[in-house]
FIBA-649498 format. One record per residue (C-alpha): residue number from 1; chain; x, y, z. Coordinates in steps of 0.02 Angstrom, whole numbers, plus 50000, padded with zeros to 5 digits. Layout:
BEGIN
num=NUM cadena=A c1=X c2=Y c3=Z
...
***
This chain:
BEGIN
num=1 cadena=A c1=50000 c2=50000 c3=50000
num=2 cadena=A c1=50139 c2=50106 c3=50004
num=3 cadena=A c1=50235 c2=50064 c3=49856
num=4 cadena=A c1=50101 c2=50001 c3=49752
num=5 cadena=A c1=50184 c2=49827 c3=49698
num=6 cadena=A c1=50082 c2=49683 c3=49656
num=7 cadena=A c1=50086 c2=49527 c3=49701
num=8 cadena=A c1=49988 c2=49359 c3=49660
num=9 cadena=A c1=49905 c2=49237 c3=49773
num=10 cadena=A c1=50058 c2=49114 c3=49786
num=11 cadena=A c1=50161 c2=49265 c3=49884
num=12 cadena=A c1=50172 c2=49178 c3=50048
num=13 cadena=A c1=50182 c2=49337 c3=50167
num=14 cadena=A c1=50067 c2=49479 c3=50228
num=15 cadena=A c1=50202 c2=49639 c3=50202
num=16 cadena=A c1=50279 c2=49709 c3=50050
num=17 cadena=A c1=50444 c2=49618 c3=50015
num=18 cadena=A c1=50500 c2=49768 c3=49924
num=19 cadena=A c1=50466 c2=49896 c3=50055
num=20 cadena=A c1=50382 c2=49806 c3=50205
num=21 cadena=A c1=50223 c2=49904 c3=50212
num=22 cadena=A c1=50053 c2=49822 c3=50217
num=23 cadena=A c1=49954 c2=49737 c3=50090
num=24 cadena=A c1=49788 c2=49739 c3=50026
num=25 cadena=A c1=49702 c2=49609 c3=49965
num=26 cadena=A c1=49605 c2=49615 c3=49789
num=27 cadena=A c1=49515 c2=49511 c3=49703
num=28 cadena=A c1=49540 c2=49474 c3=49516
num=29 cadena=A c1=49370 c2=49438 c3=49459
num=30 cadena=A c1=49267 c2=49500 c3=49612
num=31 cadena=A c1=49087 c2=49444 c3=49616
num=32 cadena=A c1=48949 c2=49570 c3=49649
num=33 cadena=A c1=48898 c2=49550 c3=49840
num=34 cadena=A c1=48738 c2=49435 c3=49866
num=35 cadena=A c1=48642 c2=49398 c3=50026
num=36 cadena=A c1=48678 c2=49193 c3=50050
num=37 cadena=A c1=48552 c2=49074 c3=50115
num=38 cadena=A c1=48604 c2=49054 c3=50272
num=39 cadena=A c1=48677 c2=49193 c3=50393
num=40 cadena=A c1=48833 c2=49107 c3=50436
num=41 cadena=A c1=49031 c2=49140 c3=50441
num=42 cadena=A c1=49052 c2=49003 c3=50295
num=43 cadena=A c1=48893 c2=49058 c3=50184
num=44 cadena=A c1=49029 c2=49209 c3=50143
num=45 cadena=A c1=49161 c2=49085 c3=50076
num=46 cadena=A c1=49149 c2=49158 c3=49895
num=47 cadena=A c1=49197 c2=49349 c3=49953
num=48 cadena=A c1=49363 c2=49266 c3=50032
num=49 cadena=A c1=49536 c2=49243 c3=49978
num=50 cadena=A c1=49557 c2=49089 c3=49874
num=51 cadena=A c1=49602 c2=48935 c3=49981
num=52 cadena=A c1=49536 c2=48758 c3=50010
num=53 cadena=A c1=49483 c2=48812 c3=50185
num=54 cadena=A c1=49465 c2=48709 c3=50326
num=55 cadena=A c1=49288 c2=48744 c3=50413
num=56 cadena=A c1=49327 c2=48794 c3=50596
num=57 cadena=A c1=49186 c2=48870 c3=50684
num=58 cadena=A c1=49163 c2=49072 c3=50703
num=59 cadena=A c1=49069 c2=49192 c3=50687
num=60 cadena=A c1=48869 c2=49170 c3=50661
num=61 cadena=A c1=48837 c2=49275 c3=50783
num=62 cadena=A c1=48675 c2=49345 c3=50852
num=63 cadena=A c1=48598 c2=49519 c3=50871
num=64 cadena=A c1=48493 c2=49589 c3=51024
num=65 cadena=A c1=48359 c2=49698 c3=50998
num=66 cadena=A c1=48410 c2=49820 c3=51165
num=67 cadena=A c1=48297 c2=49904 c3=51274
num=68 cadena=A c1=48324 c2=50066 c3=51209
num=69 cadena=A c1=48206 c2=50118 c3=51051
num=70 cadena=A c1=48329 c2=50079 c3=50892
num=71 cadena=A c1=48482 c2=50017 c3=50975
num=72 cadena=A c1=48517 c2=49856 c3=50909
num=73 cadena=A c1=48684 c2=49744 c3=50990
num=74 cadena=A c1=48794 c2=49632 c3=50878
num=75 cadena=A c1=48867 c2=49492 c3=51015
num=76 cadena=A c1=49049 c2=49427 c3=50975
num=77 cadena=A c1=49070 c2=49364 c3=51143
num=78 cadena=A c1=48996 c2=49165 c3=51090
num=79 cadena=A c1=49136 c2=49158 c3=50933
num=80 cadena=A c1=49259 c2=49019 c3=50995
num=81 cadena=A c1=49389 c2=49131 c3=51091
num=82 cadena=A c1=49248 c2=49242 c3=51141
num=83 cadena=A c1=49309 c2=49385 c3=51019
num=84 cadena=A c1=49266 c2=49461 c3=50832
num=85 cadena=A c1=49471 c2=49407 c3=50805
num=86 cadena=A c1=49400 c2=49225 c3=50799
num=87 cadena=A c1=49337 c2=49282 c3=50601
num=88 cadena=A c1=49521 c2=49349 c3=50536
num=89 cadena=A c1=49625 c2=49225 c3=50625
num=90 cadena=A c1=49518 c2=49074 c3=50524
num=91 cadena=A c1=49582 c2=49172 c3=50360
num=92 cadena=A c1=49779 c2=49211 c3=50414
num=93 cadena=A c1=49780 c2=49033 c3=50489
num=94 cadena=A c1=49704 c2=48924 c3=50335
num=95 cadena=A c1=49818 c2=49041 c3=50213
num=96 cadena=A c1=49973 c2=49000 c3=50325
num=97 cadena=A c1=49930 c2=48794 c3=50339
num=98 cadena=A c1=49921 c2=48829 c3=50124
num=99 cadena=A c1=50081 c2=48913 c3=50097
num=100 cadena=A c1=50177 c2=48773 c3=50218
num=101 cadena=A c1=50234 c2=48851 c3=50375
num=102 cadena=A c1=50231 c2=48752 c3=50497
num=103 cadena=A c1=50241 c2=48914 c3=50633
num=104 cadena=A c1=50139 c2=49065 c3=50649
num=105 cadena=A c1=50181 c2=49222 c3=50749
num=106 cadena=A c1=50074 c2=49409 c3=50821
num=107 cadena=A c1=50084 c2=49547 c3=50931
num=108 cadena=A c1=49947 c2=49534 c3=51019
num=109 cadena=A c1=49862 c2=49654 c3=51158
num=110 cadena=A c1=49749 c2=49480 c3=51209
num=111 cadena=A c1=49617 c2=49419 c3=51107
num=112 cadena=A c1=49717 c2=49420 c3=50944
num=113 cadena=A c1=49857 c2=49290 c3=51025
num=114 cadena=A c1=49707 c2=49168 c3=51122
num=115 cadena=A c1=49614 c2=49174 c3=50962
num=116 cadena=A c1=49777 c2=49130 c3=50847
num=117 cadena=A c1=49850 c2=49013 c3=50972
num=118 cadena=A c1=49703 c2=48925 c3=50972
num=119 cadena=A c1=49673 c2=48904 c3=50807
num=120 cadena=A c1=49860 c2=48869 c3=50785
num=121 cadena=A c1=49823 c2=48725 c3=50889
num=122 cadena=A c1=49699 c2=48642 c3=50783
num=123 cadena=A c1=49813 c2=48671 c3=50602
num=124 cadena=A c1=49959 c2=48590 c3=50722
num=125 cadena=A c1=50041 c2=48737 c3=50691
num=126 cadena=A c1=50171 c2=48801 c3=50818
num=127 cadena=A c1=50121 c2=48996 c3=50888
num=128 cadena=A c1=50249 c2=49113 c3=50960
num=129 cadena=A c1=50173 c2=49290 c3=51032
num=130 cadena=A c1=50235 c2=49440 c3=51071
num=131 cadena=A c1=50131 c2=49532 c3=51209
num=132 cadena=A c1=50162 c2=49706 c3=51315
num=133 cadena=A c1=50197 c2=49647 c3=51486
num=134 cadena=A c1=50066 c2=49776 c3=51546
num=135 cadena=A c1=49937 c2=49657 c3=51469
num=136 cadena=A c1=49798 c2=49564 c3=51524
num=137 cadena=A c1=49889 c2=49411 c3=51645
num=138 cadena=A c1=49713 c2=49290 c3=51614
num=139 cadena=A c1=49730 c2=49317 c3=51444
num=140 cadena=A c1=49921 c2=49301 c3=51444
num=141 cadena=A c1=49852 c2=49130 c3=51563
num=142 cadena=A c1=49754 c2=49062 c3=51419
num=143 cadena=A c1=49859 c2=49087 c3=51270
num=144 cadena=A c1=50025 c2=49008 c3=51358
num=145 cadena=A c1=49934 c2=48868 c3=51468
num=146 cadena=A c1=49763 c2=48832 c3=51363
num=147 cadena=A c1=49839 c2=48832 c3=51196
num=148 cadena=A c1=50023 c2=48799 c3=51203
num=149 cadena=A c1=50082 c2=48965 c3=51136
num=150 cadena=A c1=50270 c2=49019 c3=51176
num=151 cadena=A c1=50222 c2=49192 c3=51252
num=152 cadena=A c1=50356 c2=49334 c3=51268
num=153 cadena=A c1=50323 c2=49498 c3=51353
num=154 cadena=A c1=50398 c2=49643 c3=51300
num=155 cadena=A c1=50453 c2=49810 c3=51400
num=156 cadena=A c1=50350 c2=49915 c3=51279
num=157 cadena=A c1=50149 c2=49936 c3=51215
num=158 cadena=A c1=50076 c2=49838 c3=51069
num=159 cadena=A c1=50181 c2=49936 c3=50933
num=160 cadena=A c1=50346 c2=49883 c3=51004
num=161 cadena=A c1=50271 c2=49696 c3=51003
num=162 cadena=A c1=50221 c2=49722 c3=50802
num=163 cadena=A c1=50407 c2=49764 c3=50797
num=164 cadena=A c1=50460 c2=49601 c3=50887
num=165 cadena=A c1=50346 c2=49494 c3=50784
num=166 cadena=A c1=50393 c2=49577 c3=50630
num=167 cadena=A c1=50582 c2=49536 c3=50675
num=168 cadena=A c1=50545 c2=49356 c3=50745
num=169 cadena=A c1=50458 c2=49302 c3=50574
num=170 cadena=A c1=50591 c2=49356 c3=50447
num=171 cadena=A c1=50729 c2=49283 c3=50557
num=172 cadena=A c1=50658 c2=49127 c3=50592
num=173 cadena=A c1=50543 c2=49099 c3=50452
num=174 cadena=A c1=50376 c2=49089 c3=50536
num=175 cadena=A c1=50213 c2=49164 c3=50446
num=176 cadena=A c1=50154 c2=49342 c3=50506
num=177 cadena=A c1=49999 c2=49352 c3=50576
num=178 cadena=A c1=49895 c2=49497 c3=50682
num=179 cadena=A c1=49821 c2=49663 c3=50595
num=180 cadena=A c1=49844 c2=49629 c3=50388
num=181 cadena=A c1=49758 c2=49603 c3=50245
num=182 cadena=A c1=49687 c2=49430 c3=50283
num=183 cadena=A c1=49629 c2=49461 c3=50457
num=184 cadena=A c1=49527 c2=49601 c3=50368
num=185 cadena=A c1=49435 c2=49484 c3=50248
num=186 cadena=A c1=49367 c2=49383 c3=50382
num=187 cadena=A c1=49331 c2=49519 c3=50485
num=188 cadena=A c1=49203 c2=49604 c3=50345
num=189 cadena=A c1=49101 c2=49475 c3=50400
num=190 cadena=A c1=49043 c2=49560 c3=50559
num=191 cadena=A c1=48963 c2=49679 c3=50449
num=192 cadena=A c1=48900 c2=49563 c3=50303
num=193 cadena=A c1=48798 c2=49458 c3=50436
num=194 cadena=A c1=48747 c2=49645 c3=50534
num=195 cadena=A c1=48670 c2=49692 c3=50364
num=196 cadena=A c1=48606 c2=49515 c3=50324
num=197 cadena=A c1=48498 c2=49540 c3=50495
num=198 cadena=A c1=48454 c2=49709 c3=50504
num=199 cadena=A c1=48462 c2=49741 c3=50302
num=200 cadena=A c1=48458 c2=49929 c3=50339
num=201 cadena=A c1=48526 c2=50036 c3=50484
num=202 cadena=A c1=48585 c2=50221 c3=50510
num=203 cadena=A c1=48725 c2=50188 c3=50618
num=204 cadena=A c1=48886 c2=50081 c3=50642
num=205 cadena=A c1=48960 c2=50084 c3=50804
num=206 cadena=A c1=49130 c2=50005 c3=50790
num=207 cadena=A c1=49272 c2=50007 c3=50935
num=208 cadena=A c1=49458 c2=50040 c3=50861
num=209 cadena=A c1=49622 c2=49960 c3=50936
num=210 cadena=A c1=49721 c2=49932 c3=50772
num=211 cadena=A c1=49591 c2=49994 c3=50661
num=212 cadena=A c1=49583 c2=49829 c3=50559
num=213 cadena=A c1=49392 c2=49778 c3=50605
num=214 cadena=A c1=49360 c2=49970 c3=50569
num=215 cadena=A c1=49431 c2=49970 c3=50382
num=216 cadena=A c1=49365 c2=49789 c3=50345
num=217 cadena=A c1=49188 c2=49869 c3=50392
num=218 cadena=A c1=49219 c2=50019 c3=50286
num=219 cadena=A c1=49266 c2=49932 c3=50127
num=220 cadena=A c1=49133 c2=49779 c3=50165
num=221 cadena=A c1=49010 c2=49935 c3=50174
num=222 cadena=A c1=49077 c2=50002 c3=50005
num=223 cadena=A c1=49077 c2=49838 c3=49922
num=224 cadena=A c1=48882 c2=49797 c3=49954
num=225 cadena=A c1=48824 c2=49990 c3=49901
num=226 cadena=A c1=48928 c2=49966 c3=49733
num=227 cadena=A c1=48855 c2=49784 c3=49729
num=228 cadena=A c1=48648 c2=49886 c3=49758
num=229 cadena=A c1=48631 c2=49761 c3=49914
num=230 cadena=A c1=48615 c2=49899 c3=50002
num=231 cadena=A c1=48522 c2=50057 c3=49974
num=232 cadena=A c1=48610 c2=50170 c3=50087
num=233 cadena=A c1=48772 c2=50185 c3=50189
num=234 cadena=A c1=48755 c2=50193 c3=50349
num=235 cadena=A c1=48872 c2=50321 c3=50442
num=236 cadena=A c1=49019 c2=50206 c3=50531
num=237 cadena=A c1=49080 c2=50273 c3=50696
num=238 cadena=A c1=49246 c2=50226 c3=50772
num=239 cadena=A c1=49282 c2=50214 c3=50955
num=240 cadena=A c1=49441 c2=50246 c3=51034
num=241 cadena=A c1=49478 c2=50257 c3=51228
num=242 cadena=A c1=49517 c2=50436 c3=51273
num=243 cadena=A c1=49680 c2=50365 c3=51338
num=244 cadena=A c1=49724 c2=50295 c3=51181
num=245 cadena=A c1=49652 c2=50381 c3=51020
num=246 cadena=A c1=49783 c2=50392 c3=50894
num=247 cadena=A c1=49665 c2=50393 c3=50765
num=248 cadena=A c1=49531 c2=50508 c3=50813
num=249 cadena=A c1=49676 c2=50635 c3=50850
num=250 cadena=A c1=49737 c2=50603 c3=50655
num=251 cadena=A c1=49536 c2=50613 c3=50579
num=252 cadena=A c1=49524 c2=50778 c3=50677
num=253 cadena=A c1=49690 c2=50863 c3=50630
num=254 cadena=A c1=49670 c2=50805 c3=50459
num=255 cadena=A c1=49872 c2=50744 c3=50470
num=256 cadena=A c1=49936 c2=50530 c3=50446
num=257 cadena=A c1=49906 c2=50435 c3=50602
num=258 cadena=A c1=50056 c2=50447 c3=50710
num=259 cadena=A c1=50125 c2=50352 c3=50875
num=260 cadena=A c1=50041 c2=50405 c3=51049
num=261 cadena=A c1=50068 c2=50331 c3=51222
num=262 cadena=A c1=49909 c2=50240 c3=51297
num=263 cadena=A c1=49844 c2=50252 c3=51455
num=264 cadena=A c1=49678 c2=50135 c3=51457
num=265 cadena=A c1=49623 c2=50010 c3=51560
num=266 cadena=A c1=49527 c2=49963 c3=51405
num=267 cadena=A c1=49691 c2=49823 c3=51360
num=268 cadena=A c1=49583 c2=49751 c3=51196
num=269 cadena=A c1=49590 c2=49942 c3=51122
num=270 cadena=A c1=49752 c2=50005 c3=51195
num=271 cadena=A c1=49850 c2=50053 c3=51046
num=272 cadena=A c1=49952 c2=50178 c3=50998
num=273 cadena=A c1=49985 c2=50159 c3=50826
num=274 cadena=A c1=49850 c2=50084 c3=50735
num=275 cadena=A c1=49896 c2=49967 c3=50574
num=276 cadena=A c1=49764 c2=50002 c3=50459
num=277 cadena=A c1=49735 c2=50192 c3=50540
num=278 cadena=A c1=49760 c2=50282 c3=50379
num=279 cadena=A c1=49656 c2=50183 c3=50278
num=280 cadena=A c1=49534 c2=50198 c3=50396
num=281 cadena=A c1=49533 c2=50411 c3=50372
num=282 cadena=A c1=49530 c2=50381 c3=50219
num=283 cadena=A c1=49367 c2=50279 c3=50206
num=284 cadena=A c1=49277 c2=50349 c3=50309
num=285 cadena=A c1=49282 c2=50528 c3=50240
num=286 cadena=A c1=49248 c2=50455 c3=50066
num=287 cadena=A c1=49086 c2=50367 c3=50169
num=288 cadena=A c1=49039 c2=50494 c3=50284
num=289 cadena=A c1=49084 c2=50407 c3=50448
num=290 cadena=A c1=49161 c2=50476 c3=50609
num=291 cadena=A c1=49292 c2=50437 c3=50743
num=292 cadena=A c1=49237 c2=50459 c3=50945
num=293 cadena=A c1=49311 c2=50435 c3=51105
num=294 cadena=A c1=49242 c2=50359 c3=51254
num=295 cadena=A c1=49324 c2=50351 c3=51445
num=296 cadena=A c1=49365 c2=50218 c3=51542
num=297 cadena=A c1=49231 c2=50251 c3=51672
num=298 cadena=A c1=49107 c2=50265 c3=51537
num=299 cadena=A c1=49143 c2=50102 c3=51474
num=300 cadena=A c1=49157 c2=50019 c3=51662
num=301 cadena=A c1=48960 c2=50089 c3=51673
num=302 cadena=A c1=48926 c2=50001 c3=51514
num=303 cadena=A c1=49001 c2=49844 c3=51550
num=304 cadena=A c1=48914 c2=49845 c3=51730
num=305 cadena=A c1=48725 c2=49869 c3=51644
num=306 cadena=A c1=48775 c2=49742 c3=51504
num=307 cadena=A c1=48810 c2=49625 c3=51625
num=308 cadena=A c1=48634 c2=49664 c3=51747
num=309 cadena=A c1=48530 c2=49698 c3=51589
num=310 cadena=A c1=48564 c2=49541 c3=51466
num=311 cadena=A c1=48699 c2=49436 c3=51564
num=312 cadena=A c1=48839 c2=49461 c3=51446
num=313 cadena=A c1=49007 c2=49489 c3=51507
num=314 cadena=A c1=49115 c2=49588 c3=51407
num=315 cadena=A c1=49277 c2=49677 c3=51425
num=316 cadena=A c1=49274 c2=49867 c3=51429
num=317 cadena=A c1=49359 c2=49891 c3=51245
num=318 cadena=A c1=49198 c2=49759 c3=51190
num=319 cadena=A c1=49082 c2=49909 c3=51261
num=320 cadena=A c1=49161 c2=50050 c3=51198
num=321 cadena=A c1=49039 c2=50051 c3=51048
num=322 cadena=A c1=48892 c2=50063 c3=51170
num=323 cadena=A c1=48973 c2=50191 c3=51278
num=324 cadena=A c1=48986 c2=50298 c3=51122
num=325 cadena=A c1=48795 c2=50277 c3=51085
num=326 cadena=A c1=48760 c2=50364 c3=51216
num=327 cadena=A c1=48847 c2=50521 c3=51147
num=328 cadena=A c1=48756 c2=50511 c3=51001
num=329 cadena=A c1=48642 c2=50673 c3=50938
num=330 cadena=A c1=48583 c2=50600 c3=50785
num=331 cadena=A c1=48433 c2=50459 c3=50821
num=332 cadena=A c1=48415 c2=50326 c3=50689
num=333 cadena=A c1=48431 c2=50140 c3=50694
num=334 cadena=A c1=48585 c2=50115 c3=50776
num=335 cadena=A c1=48722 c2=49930 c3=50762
num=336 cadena=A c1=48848 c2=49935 c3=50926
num=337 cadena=A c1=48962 c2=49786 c3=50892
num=338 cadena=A c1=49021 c2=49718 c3=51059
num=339 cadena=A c1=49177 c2=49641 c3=51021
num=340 cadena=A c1=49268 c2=49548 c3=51139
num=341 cadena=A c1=49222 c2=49461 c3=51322
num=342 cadena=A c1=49387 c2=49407 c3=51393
num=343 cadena=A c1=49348 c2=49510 c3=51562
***
């Protein structure tokens, strides 16, 4: 994306290896978007990257009609890891068992290592993980002792792990996985089976960590106006912590997204640097959308009713989208995904 060389399919990496930047996938003969017959992660096979996939379940997920006139909640807490990173890391993970490697590795803030490590496990693929040492020590718990990962902290937030991993892969040869193009593929699903539900809705509420769920939803959006399943774009809102809004500061100044300390309790959306940040901007002023910021007491509140309300337990990034609602001034049919439940 930065030096504009192509590649074909059989290029078995997720960077540039002229200039290291990220990818983008894009499809040669792309088919128009249609609605499937069944909701489900699989029924979107045909909008994926070629590969003879292996049918792990994700996704599928369900959407509650909330109390509140018009809000309307889309649950990733049930995928297999309990997170929306359950949908890219069946992508990165089938492409990596294609091209041969017989090791994986991420930077992770969490979710994105359990959810990789575990479906690492199931390929019989080995998983090495980078991870601040500031993060989440029952998530660090289940990636290292549930699924066998080899877990490293390092002295530093998630962009100083992206470096790690980054390093680890080209010197040892294992396949890069975390925030690229392939984890974005899978993750457009959120928003195909949103749509397939609701069919119309005014607003996207979509909390941002490395901004990958954020641009998959942006160009899944695009994809089914140019394809007329859709016959208007809803506005897409992005939520940052206000400890940790890298983005947000970039849409507002109208400058490239560049490197902020974090200070969120919110671990699932603490990020400084987010991967797919720029592309993000870019989308959504060519869509109309919006980045917010919520605070970490907001989001605590949320997660407290979310848990009395409906019984769902989700971490305070997985609420920042419903903590943003609540600033809203426009009304309208209103999507908060909740991503993530690893409390």
């Amino acid at each position: 994306m930065r030096c504009r060389e192509k590649y074909d399919g059989s290029f078995a990496s997720q960077i540039c290896g002229k200039c290291d930047s990220l990818l983008n996938v894009i499809y040669d003969e792309k088919h128009r978007f249609s609605y499937p017959k069944e909701n489900l992660f699989w029924s979107y096979e045909k909008f994926f990257p070629e590969c003879d996939y292996k049918h792990f379940k994700a996704g599928g997920t369900n959407i509650i009609i909330a109390d509140e006139d018009g809000l309307y909640l889309k649950v990733e807490t049930t995928n297999p890891t309990r997170s929306f990173k359950d949908r890219g890391s069946l992508i990165e993970i089938n492409k990596a068992a294609e091209y041969g490697y017989r090791e994986v590795v991420c930077a992770s803030t969490g979710n994105m290592a359990y959810s990789i490590a575990h479906f690492s496990k199931k390929f019989g693929i080995k998983a090495k993980v980078f991870i601040s040492k500031n993060a989440n020590k029952d998530k660090e718990m289940l990636i290292r002792g549930t699924h066998d990962a080899d877990l490293t902290e390092v002295n530093g937030d998630f962009t100083d792990a992206q470096s790690a991993a980054i390093k680890y892969s080209k010197e040892k040869g294992a396949f890069l996985t975390g925030d690229y193009c392939y984890r974005k593929e899978g993750q457009k699903t959120v928003i195909y089976e949103s749509m397939y539900d609701l069919r119309s809705v005014d607003n996207i509420i979509l909390p941002v960590g490395n901004s990958t769920l954020l641009a998959g939803a942006l160009e899944a959006i695009k994809y089914m106006k140019q394809s007329n399943a859709i016959k208007s774009v809803p506005k897409i809102i992005g939520v940052e912590a206000e400890g940790a809004k890298p983005l947000f500061e970039a849409f507002k100044s109208g400058r490239p997204v560049s490197r902020e300390k974090v200070n969120t309790k919110a671990d699932a959306i603490a990020v400084g640097f987010p991967t797919f940040g720029d592309e993000s901007i870019r989308l959504l002023k060519e869509l109309g959308g919006e980045v917010v910021t919520v605070t970490d007491k907001e989001m605590e509140n949320e997660q407290e009713k979310l848990r009395k309300m409906y019984g769902i337990e989700a971490e305070l990034g997985g609420v920042a989208s419903i903590a943003a609602y609540r600033r809203l001034s426009n009304e309208g049919k209103t999507l908060a995904v909740i991503t993530g439940g690893n409390v």
